[in-house]
C-alpha positions in Angstrom: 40.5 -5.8 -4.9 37.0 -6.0 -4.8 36.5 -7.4 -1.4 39.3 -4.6 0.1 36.7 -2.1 -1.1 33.9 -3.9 0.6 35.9 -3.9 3.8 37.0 -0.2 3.5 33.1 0.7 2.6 32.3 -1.4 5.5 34.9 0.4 7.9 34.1 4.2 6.3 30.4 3.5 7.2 32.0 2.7 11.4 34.3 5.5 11.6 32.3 8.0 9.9 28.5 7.5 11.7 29.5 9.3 14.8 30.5 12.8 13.1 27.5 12.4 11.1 25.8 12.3 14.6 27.6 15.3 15.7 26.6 17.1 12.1 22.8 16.1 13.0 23.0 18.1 16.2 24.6 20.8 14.5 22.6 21.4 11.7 18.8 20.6 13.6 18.6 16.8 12.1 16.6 15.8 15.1 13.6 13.2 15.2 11.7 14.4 18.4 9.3 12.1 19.8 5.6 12.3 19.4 2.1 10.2 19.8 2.9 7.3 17.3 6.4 7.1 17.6 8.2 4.7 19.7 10.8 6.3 21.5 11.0 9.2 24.1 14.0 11.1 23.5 15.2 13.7 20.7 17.5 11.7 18.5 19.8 12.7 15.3 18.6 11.4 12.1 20.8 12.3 9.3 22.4 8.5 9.5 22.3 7.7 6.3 24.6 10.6 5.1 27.1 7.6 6.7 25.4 5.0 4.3 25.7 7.2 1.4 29.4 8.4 1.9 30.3 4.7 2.3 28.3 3.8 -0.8 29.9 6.7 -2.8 33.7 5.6 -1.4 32.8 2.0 -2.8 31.6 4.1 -6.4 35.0 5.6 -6.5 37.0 2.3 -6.3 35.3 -0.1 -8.8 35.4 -0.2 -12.6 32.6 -0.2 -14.2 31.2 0.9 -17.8 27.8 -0.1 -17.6 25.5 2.3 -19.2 23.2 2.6 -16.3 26.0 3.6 -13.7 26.0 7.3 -14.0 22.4 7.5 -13.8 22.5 5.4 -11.2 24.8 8.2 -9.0 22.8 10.9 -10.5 19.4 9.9 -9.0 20.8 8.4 -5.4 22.4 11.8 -5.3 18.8 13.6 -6.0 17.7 11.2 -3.1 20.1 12.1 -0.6 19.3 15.3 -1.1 15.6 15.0 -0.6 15.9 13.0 2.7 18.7 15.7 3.9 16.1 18.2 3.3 13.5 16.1 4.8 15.5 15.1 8.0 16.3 18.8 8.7 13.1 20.8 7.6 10.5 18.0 7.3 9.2 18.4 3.5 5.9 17.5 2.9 4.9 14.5 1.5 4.3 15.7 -2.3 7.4 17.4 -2.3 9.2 13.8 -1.4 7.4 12.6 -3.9 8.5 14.6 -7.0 11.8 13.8 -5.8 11.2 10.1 -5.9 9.6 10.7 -9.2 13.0 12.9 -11.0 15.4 9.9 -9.2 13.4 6.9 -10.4 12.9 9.0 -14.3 16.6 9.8 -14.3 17.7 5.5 -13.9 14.5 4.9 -16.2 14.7 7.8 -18.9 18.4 7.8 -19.1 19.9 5.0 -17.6 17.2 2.3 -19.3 16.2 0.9 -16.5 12.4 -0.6 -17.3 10.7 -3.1 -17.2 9.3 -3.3 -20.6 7.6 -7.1 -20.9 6.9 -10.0 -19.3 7.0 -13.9 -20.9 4.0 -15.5 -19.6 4.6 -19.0 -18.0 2.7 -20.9 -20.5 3.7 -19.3 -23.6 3.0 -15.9 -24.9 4.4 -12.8 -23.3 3.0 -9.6 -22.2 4.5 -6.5 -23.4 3.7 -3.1 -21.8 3.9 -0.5 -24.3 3.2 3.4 -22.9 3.1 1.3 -19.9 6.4 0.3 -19.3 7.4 3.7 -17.9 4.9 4.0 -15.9 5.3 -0.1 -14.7 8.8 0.8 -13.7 8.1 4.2 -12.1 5.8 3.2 -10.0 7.9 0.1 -8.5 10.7 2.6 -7.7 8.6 4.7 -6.2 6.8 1.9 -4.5 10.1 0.1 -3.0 11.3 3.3 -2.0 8.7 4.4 0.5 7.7 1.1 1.6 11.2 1.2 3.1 10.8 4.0 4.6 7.4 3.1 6.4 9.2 0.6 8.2 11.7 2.7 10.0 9.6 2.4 12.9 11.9 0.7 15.3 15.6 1.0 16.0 17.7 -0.9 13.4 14.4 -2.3 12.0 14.7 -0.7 8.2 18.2 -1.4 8.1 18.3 -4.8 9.0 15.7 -5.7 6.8 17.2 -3.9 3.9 20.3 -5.9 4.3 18.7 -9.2 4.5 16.8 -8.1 1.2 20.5 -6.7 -0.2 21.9 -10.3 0.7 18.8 -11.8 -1.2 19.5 -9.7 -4.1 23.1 -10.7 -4.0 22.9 -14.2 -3.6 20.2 -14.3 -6.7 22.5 -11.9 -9.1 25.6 -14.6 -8.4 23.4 -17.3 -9.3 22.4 -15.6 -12.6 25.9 -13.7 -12.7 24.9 -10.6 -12.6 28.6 -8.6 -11.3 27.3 -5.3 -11.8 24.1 -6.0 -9.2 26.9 -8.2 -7.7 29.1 -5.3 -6.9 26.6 -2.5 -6.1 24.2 -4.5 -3.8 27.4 -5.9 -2.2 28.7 -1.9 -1.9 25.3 -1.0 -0.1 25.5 -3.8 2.0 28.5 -3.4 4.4 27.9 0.1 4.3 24.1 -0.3 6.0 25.9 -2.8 8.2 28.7 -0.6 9.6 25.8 1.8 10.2 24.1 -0.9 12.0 26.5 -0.4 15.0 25.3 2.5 16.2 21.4 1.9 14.9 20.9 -1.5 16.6 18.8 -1.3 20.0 19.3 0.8 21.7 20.1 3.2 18.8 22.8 5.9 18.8 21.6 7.3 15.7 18.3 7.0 12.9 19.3 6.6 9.7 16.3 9.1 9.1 14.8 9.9 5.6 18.2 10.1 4.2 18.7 6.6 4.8 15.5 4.7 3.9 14.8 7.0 1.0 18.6 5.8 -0.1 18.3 1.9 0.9 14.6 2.1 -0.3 15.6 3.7 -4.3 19.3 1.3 -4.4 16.9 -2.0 -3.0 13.9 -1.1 -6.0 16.7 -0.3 -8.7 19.1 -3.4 -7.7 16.0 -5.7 -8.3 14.6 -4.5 -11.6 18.4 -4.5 -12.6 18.6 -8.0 -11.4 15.2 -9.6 -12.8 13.6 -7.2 -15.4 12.4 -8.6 -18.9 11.7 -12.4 -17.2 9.0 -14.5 -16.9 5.8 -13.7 -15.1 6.7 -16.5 -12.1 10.3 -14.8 -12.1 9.1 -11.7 -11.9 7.6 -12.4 -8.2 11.4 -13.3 -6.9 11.9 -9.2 -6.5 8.1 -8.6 -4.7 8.9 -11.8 -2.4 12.6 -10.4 -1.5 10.9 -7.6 -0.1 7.8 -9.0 1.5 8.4 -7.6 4.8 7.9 -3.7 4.0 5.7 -4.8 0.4 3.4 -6.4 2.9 3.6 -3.9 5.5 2.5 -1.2 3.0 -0.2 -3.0 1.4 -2.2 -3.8 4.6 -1.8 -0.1 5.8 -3.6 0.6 2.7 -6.2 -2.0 3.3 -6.6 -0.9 6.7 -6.5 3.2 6.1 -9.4 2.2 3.1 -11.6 0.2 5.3 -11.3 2.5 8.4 -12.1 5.2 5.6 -8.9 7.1 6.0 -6.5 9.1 3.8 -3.9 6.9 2.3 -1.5 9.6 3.5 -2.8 9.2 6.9 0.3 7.9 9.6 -1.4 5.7 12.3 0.1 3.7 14.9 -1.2 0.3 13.3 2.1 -1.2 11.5 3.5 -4.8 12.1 6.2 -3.6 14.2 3.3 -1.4 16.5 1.1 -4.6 16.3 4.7 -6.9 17.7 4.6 -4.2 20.4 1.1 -4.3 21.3 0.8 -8.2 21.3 3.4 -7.8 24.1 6.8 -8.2 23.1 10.1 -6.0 23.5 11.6 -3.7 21.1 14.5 -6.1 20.5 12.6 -9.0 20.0 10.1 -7.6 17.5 12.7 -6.2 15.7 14.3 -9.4 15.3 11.4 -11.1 14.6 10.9 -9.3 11.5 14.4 -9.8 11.0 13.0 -13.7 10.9 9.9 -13.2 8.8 12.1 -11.0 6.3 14.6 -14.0 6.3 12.0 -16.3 5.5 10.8 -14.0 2.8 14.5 -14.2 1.4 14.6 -18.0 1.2 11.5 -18.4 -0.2 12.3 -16.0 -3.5 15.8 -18.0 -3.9 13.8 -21.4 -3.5 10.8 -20.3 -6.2 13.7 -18.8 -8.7 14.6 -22.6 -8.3 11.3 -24.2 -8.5 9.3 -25.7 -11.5 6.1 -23.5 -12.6 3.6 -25.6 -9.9 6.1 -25.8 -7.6 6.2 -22.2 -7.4 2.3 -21.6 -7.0 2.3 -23.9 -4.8 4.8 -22.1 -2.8 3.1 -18.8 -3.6 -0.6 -20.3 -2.3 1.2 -21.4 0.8 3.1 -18.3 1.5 -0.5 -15.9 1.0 -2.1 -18.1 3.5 0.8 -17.7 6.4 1.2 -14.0 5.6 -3.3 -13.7 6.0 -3.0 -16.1 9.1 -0.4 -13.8 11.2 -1.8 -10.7 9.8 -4.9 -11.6 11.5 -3.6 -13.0 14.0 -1.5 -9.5 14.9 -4.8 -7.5 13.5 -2.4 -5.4 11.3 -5.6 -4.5 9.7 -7.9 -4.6 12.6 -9.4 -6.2 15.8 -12.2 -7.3 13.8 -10.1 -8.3 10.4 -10.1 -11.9 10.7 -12.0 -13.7 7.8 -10.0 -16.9 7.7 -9.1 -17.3 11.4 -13.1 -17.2 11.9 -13.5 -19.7 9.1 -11.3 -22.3 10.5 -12.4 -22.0 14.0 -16.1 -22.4 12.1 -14.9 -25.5 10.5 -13.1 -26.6 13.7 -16.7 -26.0 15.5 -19.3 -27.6 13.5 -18.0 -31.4 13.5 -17.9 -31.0 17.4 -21.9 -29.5 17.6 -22.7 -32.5 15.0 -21.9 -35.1 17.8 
């Protein structure tokens, strides 16, 4: 029964996208195109109305008593609703945020979804007191709008949510987690039926409604899947989503040294950097498709991996992610500390001779 309703979630998501389209038009949904945007054409954005109907089909056919369920509904609902709002009158950024804030409380508050300790790896464990709200607020919150910074590119958020649902997935069968099982799986086909029409060249954006939606379910699915672990463990969720964490923490890096609001948008994001280092739309999409891939396979091989296994891994990771960040000069033309440090090493053997 359970895979009919991932193939009629899948199928709802197809059939219902294009009169979602046709509601976008109607209703002034439009994403019109400006200085650091890619495309050039007025396009509907209210696609992930289509993600959310699906999702809320899937809801109605599956069984579930789990306590955090109904919150669950209650807050995705209170998100839909902001990037509706959004996608049709453009809110402003701290009203977005209060409704982020009331979604993630309503999961935390009422559903008891926190993170309230973490087991250190060599005994001991941390626990976070008054913090643990907080902890877990902020990681909703977090997740949920680094999605949403990388809708840049047609089909780019919603491809790289889906390889981080299929992460989430996998890692909830192998600790046998059916409730995460069920719900990731539910969000899943729906984003990929979407996908038909938001691939390049896109029909539709999924808009606010979307990435706010895929951004909350993605940060809720993972704290539901790994909260209360160890502190190596507790990496598995930030590495799953190392595409848009990444992406959002060297914007802040970059908007701090260029002295810059955090708030500020600016045309410097990996997918602009792709672009400017000379490749298509397609292929830097898929490309992070890749990297967000790779990011997927190294969480599932660390949840495997003994304790200096997985620093190892971590150390490893850290340097390829500084490497091609300064190599793309996500951060800046002149960002390149460790590039400049092996070409120094790589020099001064050869001026010895």
């Amino acid at each position: 029964m359970f895979y009919v309703t991932l193939i009629l979630c899948f199928l709802c998501s197809i059939v219902i996208t294009p009169f979602v389209k046709k509601l976008a038009f109607k209703i002034g949904a439009m994403d019109r195109p400006n200085q650091r945007k890619v495309h050039h054409k007025i396009m509907p954005r209210l696609g992930g109305l289509a993600i959310y109907i699906s999702f809320m089909l899937g809801m109605l056919l599956i069984d579930t008593s789990k306590s955090v369920h109904i919150p669950l509904l209650v807050g995705s609902f209170v998100i839909i609703v902001a990037g509706i709002l959004d996608d049709v009158f453009e809110l402003s950024a701290r009203v977005k945020l209060m409704f982020q804030i009331v979604a993630a409380l309503i999961v935390i508050l009422w559903g008891g979804a926190e993170v309230s300790f973490i087991n250190l790896p060599f005994g001991g464990r941390v626990d976070f007191g008054f913090f643990t709200i907080p902890v877990t607020l902020l990681w909703i919150v977090g997740v949920t709008n680094a999605i949403n910074l990388i809708d840049g590119l047609d089909g780019l958020a919603a491809g790289v949510s889906s390889i981080a649902l299929i992460t989430i997935s996998g890692m909830a069968i192998l600790m046998g987690n059916t409730y995460v099982i069920a719900i990731s799986s539910i969000v899943l086909v729906s984003t990929l039926g979407f996908l038909f029409y938001n691939f390049y060249p896109a029909k539709i954006f999924m808009g606010d409604t979307g990435a706010l939606f895929l951004g909350y379910m993605i940060s809720v699915m993972s704290l539901l899947g790994f909260k209360n672990v160890t502190l190596i463990s507790f990496i598995v969720p930030v590495l799953i989503l190392g595409v848009p964490i990444s992406d959002t923490f060297f914007a802040i890096l970059r908007r701090f040294l260029n002295k810059q609001p955090l708030s500020a948008p600016d045309k410097s994001h990996l997918h602009h950097c792709l672009l400017k280092a000379g490749f298509t739309h397609r292929q830097t999409v898929l490309i992070i498709y890749a990297i967000a891939a790779f990011f997927g396979l190294s969480a599932l091989i660390f949840s495997q991996a003994k304790i200096w296994g997985s620093i190892l891994l971590i150390v490893v990771i850290l340097l390829l992610i500084e490497i091609f960040v300064e190599a793309i000069g996500l951060v800046g033309k002149d960002y390149r500390p460790l590039l400049k440090m092996i070409r120094g090493i790589k020099i001064s053997p050869a001026k010895n001779r």
